[in-house]
N, C-alpha and C positions, 0 to 999 in steps of 0.2 A: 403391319405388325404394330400393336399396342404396347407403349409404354410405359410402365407402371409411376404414379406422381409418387413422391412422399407423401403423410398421413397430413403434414405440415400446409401443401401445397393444396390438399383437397378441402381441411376445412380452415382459412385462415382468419386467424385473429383468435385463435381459441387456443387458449393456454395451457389446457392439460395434458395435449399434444404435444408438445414441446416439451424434449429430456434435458432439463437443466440439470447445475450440482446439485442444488437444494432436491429436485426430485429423486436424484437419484438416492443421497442422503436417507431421506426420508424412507425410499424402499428399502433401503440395505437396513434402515431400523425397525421396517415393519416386519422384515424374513427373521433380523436377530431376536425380536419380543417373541415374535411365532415359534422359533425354535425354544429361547431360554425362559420364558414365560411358567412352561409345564414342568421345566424340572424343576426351577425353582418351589412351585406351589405344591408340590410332591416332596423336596426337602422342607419343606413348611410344614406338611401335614405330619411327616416323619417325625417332624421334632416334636409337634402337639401330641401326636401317639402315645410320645415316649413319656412324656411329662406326666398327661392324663394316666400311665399305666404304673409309673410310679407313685404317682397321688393314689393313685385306688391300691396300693399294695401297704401304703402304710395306714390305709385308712380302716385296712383287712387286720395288721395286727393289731391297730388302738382297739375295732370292734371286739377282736379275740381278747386282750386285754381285758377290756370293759365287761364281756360275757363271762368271765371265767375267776373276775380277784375275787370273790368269796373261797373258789376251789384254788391254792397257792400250789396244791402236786398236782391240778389237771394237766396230761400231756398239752393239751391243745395253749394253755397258758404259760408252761415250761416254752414249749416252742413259739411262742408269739414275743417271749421274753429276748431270747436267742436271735431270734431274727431283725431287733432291736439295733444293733449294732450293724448289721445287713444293708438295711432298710432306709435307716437314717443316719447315711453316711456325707450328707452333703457339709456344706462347710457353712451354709448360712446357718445364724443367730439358732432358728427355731429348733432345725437339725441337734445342734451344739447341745441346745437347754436340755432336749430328748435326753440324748446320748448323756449328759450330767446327772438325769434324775435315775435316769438305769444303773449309773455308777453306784449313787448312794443308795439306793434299792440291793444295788449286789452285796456292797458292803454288811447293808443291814443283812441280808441272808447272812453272809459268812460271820456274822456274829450272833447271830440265832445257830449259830452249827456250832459256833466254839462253846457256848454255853449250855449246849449238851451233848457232850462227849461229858462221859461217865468220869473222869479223874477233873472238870472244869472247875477253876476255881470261883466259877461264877453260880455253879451249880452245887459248889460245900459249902460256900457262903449263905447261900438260900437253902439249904438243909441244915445249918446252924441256928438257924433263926426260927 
């Protein structure tokens, strides 16, 4: 009956035969990359997604903006207005400037409305003169 040697015994002097800690080390971090590796780059991609689909949604209502300020009661420019505040809700700088120029924008609407209502005293003023 035959023997079987160790792997060690058959070829010696060869070191990659031999299971030290360092090797073992090493595989336990080549199975942990192989596992964690893919989810990672899958929540990578997730987060580029999500950025890139944001960027192109506000870049949807600046075009609608841009295609429509000559027409101020175009539906498509009412709603691109509206979604302003939706859209560019983030909290950096550029977000911020947005969301301030919409403010004074609205403003100015709502004082283009007060000065025509038929009793406005901005509108007897200017029929006085």
């Amino acid at each position: 009956m035959m023997r079987e040697r160790p792997l060690a015994a058959l070829h010696p002097g060869v070191p990659y035969l031999e299971m030290d800690k360092t090797g073992i080390a090493l595989n336990f971090l080549t199975i942990v990359a192989i596992v964690v590796g893919p989810i990672i780059a899958l929540q990578l991609q997730r987060m580029l997604d999500r950025a890139r689909e944001a960027r192109n949604r506000k870049l949807s209502v600046f075009k609608a903006l841009m295609s429509y300020r000559a027409t101020a009661l175009a539906p498509a420019f009412v709603q691109a207005l509206n979604l302003i505040d939706v859209e560019f809700d983030g909290d950096n700088e550029l977000d911020k400037a947005v969301r301030n120029a919409w403010k004074v924008l609205l403003d100015h609407y709502v004082d283009l409305n007060r000065a025509a209502e038929p009793n406005s005293p901005v509108l007897l003023e200017r029929s006085a003169n």
